[in-house]
N, C-alpha and C positions, 0 to 999 in steps of 0.2 A: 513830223507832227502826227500824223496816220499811222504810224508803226507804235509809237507811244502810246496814241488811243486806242488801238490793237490790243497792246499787253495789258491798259486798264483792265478792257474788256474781258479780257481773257482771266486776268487776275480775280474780275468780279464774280465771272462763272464760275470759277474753281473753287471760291469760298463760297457761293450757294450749292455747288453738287457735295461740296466737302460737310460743307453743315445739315444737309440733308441724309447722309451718308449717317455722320455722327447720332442724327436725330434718328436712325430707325437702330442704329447701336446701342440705346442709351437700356442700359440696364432698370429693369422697374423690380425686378424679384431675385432672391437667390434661394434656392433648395436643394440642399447639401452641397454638392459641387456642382451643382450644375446652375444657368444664368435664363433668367427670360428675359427678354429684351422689347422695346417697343415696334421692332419690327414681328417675332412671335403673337405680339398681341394684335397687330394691324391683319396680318396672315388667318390666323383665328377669327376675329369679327367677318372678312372675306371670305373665306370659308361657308362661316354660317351662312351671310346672303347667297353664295350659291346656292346651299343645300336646300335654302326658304324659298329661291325664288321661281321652284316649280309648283311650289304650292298656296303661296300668298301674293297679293302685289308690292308692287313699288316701297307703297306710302304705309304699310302692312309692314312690310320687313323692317326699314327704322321707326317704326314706333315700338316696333319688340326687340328690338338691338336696345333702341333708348333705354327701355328697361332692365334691359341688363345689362348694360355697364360699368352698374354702381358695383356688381358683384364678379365682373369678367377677371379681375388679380387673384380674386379667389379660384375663380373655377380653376385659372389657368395653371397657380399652383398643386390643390387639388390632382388636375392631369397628370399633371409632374410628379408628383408623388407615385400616382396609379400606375404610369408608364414605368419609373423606378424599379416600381415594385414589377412588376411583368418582365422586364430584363432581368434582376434578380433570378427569378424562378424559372428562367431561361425559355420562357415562351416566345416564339415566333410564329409568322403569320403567310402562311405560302402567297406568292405572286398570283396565283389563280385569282382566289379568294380576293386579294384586291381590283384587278380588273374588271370581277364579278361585277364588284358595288359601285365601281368606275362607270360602267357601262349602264347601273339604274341608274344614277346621276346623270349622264347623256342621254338616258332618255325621253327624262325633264324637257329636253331643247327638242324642238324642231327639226332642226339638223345639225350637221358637223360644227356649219358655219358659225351657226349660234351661240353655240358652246363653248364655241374658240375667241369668238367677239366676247364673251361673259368672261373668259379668265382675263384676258386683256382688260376687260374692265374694272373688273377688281385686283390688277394688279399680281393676277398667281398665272402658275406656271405648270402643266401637264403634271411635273414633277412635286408640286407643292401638295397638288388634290392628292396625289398617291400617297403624297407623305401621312397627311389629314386621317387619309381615309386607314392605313396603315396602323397608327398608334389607335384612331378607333378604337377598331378591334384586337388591337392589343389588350386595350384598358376594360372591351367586353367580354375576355376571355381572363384575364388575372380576376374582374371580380364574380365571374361566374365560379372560378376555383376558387377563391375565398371567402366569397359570401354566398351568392347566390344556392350551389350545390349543398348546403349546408343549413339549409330552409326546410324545414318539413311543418304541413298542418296536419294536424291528426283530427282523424273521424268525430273524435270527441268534442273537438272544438270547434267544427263545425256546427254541431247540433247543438251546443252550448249557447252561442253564438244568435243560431235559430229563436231558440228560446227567450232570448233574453231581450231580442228585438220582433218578436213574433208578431207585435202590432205595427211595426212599421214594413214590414213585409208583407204585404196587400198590393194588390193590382189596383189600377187605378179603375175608375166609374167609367160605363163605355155605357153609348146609347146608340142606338138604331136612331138614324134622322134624314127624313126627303127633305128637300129643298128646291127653293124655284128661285130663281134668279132673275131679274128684271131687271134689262137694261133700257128699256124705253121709258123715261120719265114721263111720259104721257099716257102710261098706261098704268100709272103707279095708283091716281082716285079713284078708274073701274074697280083697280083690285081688290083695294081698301073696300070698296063697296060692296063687291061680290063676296070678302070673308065673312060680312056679318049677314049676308043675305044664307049662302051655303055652308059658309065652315068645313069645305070641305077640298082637298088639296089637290085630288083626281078632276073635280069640278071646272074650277079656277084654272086649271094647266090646259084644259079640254076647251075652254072656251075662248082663252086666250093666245091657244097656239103657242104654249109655253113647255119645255119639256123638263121634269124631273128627275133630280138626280138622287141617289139614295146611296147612305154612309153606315155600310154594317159594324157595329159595334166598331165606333169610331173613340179614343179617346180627346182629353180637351188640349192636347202636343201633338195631336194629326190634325187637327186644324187650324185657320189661320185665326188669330187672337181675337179680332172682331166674331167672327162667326164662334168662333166656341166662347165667348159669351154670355151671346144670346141662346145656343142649344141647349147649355148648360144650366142656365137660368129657367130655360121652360120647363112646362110639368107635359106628359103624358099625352096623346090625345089634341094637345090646343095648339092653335096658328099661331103664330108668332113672325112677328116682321119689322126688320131694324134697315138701315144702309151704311153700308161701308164708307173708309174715306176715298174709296173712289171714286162713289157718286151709284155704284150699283143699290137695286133693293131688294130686298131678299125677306120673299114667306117660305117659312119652316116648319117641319110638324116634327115632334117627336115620338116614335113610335114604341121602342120600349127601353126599359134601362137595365143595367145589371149596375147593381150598389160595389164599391171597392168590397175585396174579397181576401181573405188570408191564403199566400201561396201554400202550397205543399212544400216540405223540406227538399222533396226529390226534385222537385223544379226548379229548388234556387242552390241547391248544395253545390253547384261547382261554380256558379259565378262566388257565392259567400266563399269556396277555398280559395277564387284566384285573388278576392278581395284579403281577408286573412293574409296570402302568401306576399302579397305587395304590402301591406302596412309593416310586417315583419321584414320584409324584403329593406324597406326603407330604414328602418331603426339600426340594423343590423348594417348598412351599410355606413351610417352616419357612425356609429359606432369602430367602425374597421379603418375610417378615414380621421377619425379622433386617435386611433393609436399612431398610425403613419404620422401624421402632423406631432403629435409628442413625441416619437423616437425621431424625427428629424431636424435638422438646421434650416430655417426661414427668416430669411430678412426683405422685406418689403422695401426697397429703395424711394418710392413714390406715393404721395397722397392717393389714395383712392378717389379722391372727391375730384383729383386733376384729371380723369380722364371721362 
């Protein structure tokens, strides 16, 4: 009887490692002759959470996985194609250069341990990161020869460009502003009392043993949203006093203002090229990835919506 429940046992295991086995073989794409499979796709989504999870957290990384999933058959094809094309052109990638970026990846961690518990956790293997990190830069180096080097903005278009958004090209309003911060809510009716008595914010700080701080030509994106506000809101010269929601209270003076201003060409001409070279950058690539996909064989095996 126990020999017999043995082979069940045994029978049952071998049809869940056997159907787990099947399930990471299952074909979800073809592109030309080559097969992606749902195990390439599990590899890839792990992948990514390594490379997130030195820079975002936990709950961070699957909410932006979540979101891209509806589109991961695509990218994964897309790859495939890119990679294609880069063996084609007979590009390769030295072993340096991979341990390189192996080694910023570990940096990510803490230590060895870490690192090693992270592949275990998702599943990869020393050899899978290399692989990852491997086609990479295959696929940054086929479309740097394809597309990328093949980019040029001219002088002309820059200044074109200038011109034709010249009004939205202004700095923004900055204002010179002291501030006094009160955290003793029992000291909040003196003060209120003392602004209408003085109006004066050297006064108020002197007698209450309060000390001010001062914000040289600050804009209203260097401060925090409550207080630029109220800075923003005052005129010139006059106190002003709100509380945050933390419970602090805050008198302010504003000192002086410089109004938004139209940049010189010369100060914004290389941000407007690298701007210019990336909208180009991108057209051009969609386009180069639109002939690959029409000179190729694609057949999607799998609903998008199933994964």
């Amino acid at each position: 009887m126990r020999l017999r429940f043995n082979i069940i046992v045994i029978l049952i295991l071998s049809f869940a490692y056997t159907s787990a086995i099947s399930a990471q073989s299952e074909i979800i794409a073809i592109v030309n002759n080559e097969i992606i499979t749902q195990k390439d796709l599990d590899d890839f989504v792990n992948f990514m959470r390594m490379q997130m999870s030195v820079k975002y957290s936990e709950r961070e990384i699957e909410q932006r996985i979540k979101q891209m999933l509806p589109d991961l058959i695509d990218k994964l094809i897309e790859d495939r194609l890119i990679l294609q094309a880069a063996y084609k052109e007979g590009i390769s990638i030295e072993q340096v250069r991979i341990k390189s970026r192996l080694e910023q990846i570990k940096k990510g961690y803490p230590t060895e341990s870490e690192f090693q518990d992270a592949l275990v956790a998702q599943g990869l293997s020393l050899a899978d990161i290399e692989l990852k990190i491997k086609e990479q830069l295959l696929m940054m180096e086929i479309i740097q020869k394809k597309v990328r080097s093949k980019i040029e903005v001219k002088p002309k278009e820059v200044t074109d460009y200038y011109n034709e958004h010249r009004e939205e090209i202004k700095s923004p309003e900055q204002r010179q502003v002291r501030v006094l911060v009160v955290r003793d809510s029992s000291l909040i009716g003196p003060i209120r009392k003392s602004i209408s008595e003085y109006n004066d914010l050297d006064t108020i700080a002197q007698k209450f043993s309060l000390e001010i701080t001062d914000f040289d030509w600050v804009t209203s994106r260097q401060l925090k949203e409550d207080i630029a506000k109220a800075v923003f809101k005052s005129r010139v010269g006059q106190l002003t006093t709100f509380s945050d929601s933390e419970g602090s209270f805050y008198v302010l003076e504003v000192k002086a203002v410089k109004p938004p201003a139209v940049i010189p060409l010369f100060d914004v001409q290389e941000e407007i090229k690298r701007m210019l070279f990336e909208r180009k950058m991108r057209e051009a690539l969609v386009k180069w990835l639109d002939e690959l996909r029409a000179g190729a064989y694609i057949e999607i095996k799998v609903s998008q919506s199933d994964d």
